[in-house]
Backbone atoms as SQL, in Angstrom:
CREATE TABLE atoms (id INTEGER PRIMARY KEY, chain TEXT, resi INTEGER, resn TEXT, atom TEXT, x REAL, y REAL, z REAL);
INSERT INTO atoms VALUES
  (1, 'A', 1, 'UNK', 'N', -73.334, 213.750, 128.410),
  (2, 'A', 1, 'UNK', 'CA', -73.239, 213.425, 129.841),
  (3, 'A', 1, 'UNK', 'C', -73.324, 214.714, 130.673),
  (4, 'A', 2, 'UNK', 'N', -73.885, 214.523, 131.587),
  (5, 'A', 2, 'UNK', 'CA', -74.229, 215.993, 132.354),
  (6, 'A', 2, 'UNK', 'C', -73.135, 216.097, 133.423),
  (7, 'A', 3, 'UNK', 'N', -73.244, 217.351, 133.889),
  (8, 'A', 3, 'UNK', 'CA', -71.361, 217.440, 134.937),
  (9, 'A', 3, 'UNK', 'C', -72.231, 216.893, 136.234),
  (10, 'A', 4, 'UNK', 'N', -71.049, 215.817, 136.423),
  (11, 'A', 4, 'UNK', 'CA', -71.406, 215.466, 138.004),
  (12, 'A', 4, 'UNK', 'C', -71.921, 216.320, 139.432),
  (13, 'A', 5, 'UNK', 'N', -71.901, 217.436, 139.364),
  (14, 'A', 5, 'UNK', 'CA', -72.085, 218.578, 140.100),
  (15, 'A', 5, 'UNK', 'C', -73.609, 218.670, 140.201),
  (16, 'A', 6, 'UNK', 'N', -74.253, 218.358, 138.521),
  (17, 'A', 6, 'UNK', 'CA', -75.767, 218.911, 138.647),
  (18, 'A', 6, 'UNK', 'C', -76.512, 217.444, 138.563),
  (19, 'A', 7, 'UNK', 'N', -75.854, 216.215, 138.563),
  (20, 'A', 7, 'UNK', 'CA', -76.891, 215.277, 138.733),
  (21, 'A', 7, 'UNK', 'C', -77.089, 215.074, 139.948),
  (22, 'A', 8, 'UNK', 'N', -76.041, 214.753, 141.266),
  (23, 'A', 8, 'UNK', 'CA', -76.420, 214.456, 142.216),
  (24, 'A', 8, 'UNK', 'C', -76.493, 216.064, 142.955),
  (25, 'A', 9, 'UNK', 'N', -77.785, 216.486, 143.219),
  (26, 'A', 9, 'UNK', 'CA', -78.320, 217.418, 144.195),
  (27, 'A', 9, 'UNK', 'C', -77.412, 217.817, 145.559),
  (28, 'A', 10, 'UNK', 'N', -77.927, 216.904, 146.415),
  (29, 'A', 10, 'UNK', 'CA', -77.899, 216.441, 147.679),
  (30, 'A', 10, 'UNK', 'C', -77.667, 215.303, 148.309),
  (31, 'A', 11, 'UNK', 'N', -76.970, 214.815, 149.061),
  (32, 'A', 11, 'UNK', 'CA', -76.982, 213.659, 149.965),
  (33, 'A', 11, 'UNK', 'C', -78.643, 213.492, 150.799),
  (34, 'A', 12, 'UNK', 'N', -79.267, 211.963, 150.807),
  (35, 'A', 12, 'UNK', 'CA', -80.316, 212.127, 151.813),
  (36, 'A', 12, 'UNK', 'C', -80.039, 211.960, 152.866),
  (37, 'A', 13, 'UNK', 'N', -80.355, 212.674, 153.982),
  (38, 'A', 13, 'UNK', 'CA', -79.688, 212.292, 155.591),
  (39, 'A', 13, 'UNK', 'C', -80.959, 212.246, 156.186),
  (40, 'A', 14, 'UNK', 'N', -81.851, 211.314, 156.384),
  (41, 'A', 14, 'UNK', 'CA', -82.574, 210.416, 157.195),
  (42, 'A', 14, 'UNK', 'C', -82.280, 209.145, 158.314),
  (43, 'A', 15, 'UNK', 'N', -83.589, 208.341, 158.642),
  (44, 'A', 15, 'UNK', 'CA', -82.831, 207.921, 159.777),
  (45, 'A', 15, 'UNK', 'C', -82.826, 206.070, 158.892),
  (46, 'A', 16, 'UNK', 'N', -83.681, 206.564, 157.615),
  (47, 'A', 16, 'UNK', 'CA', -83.697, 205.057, 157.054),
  (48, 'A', 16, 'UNK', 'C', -82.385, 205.550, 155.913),
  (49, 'A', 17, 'UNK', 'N', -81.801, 206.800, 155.676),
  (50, 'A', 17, 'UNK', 'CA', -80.237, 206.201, 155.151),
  (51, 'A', 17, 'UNK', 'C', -79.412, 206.117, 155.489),
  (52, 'A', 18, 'UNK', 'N', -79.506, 206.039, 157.309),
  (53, 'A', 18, 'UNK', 'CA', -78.488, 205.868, 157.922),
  (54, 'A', 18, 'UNK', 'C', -78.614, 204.336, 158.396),
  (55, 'A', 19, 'UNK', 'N', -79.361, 203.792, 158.027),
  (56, 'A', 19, 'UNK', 'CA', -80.082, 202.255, 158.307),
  (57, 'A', 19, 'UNK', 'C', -79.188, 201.708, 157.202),
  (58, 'A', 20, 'UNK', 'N', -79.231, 202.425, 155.919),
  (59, 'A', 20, 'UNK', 'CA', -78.850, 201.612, 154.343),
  (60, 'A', 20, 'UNK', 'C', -77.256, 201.702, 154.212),
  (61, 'A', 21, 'UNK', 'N', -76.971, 203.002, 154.612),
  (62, 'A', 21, 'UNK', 'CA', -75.630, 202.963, 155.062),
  (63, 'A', 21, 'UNK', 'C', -74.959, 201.598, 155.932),
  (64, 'A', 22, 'UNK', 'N', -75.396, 201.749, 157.029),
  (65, 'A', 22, 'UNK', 'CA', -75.073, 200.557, 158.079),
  (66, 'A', 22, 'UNK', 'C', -75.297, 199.382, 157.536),
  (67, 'A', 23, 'UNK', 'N', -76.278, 198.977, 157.122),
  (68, 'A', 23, 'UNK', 'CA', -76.894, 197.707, 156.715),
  (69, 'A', 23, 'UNK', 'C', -76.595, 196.994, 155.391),
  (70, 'A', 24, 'UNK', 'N', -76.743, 198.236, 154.313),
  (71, 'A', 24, 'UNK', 'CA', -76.645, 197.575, 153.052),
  (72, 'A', 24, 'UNK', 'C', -75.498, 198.388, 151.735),
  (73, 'A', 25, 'UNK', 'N', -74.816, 199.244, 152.705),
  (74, 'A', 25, 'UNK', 'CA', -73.433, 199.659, 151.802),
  (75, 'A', 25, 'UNK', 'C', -74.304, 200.977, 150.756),
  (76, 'A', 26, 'UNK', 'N', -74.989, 201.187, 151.405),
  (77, 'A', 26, 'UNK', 'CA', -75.977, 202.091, 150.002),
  (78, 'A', 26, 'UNK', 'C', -75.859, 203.720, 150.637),
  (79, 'A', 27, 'UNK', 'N', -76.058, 204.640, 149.501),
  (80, 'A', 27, 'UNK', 'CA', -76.482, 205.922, 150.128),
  (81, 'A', 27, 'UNK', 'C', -77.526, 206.266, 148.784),
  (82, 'A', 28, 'UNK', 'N', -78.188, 207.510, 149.896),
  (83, 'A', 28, 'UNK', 'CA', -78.785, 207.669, 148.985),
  (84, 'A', 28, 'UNK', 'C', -78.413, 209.903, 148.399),
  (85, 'A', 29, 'UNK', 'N', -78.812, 209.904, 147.267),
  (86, 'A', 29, 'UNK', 'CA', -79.348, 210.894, 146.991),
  (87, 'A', 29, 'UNK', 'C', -80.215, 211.573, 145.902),
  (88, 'A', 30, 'UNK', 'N', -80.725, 212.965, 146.483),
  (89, 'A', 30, 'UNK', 'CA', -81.334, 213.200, 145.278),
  (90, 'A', 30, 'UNK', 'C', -80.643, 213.929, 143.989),
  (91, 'A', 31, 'UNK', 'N', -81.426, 213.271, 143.056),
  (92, 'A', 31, 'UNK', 'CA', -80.646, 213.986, 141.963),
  (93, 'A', 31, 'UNK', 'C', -81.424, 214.759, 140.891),
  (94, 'A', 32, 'UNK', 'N', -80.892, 215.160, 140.219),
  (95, 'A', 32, 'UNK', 'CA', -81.354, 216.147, 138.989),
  (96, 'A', 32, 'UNK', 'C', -82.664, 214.865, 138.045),
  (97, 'A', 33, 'UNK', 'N', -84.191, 215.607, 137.704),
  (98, 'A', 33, 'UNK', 'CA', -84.953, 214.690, 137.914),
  (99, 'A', 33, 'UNK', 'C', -84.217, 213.986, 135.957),
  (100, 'A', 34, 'UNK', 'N', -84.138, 215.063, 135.231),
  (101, 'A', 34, 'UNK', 'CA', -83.506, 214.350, 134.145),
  (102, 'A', 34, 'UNK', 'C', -82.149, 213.460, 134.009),
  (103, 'A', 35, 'UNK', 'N', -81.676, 212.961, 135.055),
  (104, 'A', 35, 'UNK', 'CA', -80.455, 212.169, 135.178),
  (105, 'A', 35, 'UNK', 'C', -81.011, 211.025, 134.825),
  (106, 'A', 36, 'UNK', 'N', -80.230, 209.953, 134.268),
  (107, 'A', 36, 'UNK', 'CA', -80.342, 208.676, 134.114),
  (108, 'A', 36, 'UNK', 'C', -79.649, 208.092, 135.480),
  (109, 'A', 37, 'UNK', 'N', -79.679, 206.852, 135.253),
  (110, 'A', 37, 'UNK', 'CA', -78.900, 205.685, 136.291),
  (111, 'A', 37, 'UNK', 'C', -77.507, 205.647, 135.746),
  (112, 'A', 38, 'UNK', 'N', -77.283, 205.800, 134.530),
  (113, 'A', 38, 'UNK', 'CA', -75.975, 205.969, 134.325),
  (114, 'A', 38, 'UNK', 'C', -75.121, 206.999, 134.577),
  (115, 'A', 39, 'UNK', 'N', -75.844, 208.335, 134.436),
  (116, 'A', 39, 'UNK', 'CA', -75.507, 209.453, 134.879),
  (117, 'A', 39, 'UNK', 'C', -74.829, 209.239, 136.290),
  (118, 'A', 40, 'UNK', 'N', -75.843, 208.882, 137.017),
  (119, 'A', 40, 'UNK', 'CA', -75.725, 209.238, 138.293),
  (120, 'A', 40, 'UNK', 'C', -74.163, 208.187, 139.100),
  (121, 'A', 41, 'UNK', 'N', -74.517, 206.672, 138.513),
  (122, 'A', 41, 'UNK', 'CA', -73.417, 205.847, 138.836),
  (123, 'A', 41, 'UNK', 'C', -71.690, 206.615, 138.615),
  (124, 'A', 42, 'UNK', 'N', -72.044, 207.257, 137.083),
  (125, 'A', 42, 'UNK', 'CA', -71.043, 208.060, 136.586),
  (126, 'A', 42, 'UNK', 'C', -70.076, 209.161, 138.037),
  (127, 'A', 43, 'UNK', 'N', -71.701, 209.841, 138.224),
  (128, 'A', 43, 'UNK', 'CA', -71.135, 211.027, 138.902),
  (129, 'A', 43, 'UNK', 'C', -70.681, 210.199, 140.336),
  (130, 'A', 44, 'UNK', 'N', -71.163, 209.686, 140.844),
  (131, 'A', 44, 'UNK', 'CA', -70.715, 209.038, 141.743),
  (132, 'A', 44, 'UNK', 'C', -69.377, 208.429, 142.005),
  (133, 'A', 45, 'UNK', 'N', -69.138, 207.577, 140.962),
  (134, 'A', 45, 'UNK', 'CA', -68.276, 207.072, 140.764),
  (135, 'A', 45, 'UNK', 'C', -66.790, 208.534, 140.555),
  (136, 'A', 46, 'UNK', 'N', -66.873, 209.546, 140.351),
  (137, 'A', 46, 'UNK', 'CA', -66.078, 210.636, 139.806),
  (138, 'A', 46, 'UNK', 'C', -66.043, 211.208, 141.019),
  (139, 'A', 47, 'UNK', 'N', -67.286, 211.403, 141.728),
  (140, 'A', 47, 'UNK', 'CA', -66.455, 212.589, 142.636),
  (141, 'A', 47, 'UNK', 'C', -66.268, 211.621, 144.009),
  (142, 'A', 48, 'UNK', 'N', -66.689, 210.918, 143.942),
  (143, 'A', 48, 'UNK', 'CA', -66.280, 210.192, 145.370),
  (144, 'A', 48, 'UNK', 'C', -64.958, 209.182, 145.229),
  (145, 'A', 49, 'UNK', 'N', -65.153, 208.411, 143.605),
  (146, 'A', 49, 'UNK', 'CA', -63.625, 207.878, 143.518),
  (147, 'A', 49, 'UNK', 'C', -64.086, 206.601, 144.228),
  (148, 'A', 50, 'UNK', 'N', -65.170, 206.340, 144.116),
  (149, 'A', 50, 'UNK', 'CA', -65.602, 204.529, 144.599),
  (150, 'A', 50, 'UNK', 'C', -65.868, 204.423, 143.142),
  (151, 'A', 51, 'UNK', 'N', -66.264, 202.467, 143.261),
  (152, 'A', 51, 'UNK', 'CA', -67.199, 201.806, 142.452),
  (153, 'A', 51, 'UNK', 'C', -68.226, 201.661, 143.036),
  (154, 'A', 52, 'UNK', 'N', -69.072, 201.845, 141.588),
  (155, 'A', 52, 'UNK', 'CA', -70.727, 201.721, 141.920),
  (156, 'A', 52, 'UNK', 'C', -71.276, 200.116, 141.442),
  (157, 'A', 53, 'UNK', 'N', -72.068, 199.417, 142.613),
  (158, 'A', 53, 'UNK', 'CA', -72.537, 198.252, 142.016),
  (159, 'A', 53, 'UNK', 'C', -73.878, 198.549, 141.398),
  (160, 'A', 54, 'UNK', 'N', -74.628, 198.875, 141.903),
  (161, 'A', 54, 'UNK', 'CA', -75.739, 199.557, 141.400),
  (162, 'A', 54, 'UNK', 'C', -75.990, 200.634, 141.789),
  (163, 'A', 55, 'UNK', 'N', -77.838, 200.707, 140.783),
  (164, 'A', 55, 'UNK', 'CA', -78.121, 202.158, 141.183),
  (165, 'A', 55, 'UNK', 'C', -79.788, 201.982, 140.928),
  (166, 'A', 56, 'UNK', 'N', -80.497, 202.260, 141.638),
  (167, 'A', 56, 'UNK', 'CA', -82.236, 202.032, 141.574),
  (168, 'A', 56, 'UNK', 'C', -82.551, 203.437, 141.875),
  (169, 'A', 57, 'UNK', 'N', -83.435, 203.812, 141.101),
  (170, 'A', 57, 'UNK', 'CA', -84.140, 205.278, 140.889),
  (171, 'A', 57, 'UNK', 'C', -85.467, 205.613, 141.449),
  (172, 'A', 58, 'UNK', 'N', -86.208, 206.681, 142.561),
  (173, 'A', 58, 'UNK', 'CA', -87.382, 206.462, 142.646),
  (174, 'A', 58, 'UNK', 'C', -87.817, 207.876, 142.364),
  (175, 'A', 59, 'UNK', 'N', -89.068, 208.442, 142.060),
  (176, 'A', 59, 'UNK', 'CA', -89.660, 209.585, 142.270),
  (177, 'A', 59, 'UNK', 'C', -90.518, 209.359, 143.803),
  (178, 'A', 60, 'UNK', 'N', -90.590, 210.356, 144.071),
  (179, 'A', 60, 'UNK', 'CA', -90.664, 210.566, 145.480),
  (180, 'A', 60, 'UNK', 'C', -92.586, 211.136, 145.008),
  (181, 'A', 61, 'UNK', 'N', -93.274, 210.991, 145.340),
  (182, 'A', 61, 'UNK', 'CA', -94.386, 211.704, 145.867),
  (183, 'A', 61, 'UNK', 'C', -94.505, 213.071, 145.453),
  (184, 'A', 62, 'UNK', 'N', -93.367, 213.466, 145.739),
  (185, 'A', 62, 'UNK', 'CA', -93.384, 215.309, 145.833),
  (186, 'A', 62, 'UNK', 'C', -92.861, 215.715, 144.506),
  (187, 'A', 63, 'UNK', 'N', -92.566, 214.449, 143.943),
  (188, 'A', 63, 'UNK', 'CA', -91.972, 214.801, 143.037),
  (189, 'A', 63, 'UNK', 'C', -89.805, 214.887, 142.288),
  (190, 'A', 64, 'UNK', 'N', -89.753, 214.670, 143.892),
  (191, 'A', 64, 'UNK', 'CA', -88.254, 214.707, 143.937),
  (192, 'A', 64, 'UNK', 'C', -87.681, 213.429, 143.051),
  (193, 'A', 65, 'UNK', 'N', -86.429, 213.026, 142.703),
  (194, 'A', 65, 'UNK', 'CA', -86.130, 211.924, 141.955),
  (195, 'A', 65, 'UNK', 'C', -84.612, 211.621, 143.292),
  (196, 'A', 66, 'UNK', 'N', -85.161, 210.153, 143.869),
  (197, 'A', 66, 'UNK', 'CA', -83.724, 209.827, 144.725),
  (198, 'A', 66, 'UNK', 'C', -83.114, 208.533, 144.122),
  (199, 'A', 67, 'UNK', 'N', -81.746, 208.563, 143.681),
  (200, 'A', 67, 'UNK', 'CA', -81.032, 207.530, 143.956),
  (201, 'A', 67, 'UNK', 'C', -80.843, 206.681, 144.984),
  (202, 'A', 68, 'UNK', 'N', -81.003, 205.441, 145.134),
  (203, 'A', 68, 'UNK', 'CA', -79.942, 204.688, 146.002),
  (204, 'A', 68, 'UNK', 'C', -79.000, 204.140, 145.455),
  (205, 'A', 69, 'UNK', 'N', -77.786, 204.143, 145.822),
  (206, 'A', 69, 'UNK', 'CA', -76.252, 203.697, 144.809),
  (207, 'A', 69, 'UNK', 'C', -75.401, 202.414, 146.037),
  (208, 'A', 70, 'UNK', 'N', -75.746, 201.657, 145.494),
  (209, 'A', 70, 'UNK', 'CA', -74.947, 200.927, 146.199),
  (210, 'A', 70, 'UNK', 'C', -73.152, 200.620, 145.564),
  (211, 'A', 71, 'UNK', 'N', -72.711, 200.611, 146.772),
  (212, 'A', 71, 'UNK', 'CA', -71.381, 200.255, 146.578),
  (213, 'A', 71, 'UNK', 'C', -70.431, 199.280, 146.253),
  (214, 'A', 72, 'UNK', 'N', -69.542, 199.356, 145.889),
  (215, 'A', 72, 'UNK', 'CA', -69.098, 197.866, 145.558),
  (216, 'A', 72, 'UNK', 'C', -68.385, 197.653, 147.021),
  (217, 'A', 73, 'UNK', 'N', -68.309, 195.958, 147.201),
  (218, 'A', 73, 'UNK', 'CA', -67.971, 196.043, 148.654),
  (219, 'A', 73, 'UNK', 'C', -66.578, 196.117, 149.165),
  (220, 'A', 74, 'UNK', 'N', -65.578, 196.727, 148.238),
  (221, 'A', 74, 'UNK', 'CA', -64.343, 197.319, 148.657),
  (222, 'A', 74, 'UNK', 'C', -64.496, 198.984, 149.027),
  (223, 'A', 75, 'UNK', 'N', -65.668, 199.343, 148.917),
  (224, 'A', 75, 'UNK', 'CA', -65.666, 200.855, 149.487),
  (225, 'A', 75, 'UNK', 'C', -66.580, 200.851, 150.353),
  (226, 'A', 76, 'UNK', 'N', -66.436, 201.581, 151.338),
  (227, 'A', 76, 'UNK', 'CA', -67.916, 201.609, 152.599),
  (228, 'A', 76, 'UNK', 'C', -68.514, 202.764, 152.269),
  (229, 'A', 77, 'UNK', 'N', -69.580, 203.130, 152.680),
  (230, 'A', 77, 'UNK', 'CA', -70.776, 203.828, 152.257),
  (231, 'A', 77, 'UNK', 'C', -70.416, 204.934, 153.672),
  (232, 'A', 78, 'UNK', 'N', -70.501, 204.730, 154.442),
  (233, 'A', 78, 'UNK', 'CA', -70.362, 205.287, 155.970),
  (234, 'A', 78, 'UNK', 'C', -68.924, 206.246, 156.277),
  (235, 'A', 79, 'UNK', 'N', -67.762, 205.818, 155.240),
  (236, 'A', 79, 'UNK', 'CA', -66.687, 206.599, 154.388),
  (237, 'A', 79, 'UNK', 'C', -66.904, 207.695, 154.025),
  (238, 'A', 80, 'UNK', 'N', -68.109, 207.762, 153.349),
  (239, 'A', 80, 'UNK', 'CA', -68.093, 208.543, 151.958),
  (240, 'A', 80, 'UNK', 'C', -69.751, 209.931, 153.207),
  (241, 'A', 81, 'UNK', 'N', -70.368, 209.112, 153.705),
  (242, 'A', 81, 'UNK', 'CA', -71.446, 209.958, 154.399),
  (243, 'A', 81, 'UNK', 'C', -70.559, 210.398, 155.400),
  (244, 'A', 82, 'UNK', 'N', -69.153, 210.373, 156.134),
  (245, 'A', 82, 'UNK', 'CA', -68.753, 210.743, 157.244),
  (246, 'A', 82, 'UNK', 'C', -68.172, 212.140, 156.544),
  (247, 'A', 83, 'UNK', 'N', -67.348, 212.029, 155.005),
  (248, 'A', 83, 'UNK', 'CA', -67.043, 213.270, 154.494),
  (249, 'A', 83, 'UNK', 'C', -68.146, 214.050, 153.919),
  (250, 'A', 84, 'UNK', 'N', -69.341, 213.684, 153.702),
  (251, 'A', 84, 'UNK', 'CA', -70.135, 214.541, 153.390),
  (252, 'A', 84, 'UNK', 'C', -70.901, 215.051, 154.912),
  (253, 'A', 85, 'UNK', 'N', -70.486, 214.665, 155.670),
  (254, 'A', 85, 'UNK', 'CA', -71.417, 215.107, 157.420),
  (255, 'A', 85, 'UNK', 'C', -72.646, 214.401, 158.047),
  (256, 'A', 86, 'UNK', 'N', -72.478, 213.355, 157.209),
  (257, 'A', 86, 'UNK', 'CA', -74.076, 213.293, 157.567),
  (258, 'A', 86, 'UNK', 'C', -73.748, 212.078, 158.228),
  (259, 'A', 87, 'UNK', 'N', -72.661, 211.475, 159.175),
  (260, 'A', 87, 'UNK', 'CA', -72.886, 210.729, 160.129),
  (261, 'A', 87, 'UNK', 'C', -71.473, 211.198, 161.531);
């Protein structure tokens, strides 16, 4: 299992994950491109101290690899982006 530190990168702060936030309990970020979905639910789940309901993986064009992690719906998403800054 890889340390939570190096799977998730970055938080994405756009204006469509501030849409997914609001809308659908989700954030997104990028992560380390060798992470799994389990990885990432993992790290998530560890440093933020939510549950993860899911987790869908994309490569980006450029090459980047982003999570979206949705939440389980006893934790808000908009919580967790207000301590990371990005709302």
């Amino acid at each position: 299992m890889m340390d939570p530190h190096k799977v998730l990168l970055h938080p994405q702060m756009t204006e469509k994950a501030v849409k997914l936030i609001e809308a659908e309990n989700k954030l997104i970020f990028v992560v380390a491109r060798e992470a799994t979905r389990r990885e990432v639910k993992g790290a998530v789940e560890t440093l933020f101290e939510v549950k993860v309901e899911d987790v869908k993986i994309e490569i980006t064009p450029d090459g980047r690899k982003k999570a979206y992690v949705k939440l389980a719906p006893e934790f808000m998403a908009d919580e967790i982006a207000s301590k990371l800054g990005m709302v």
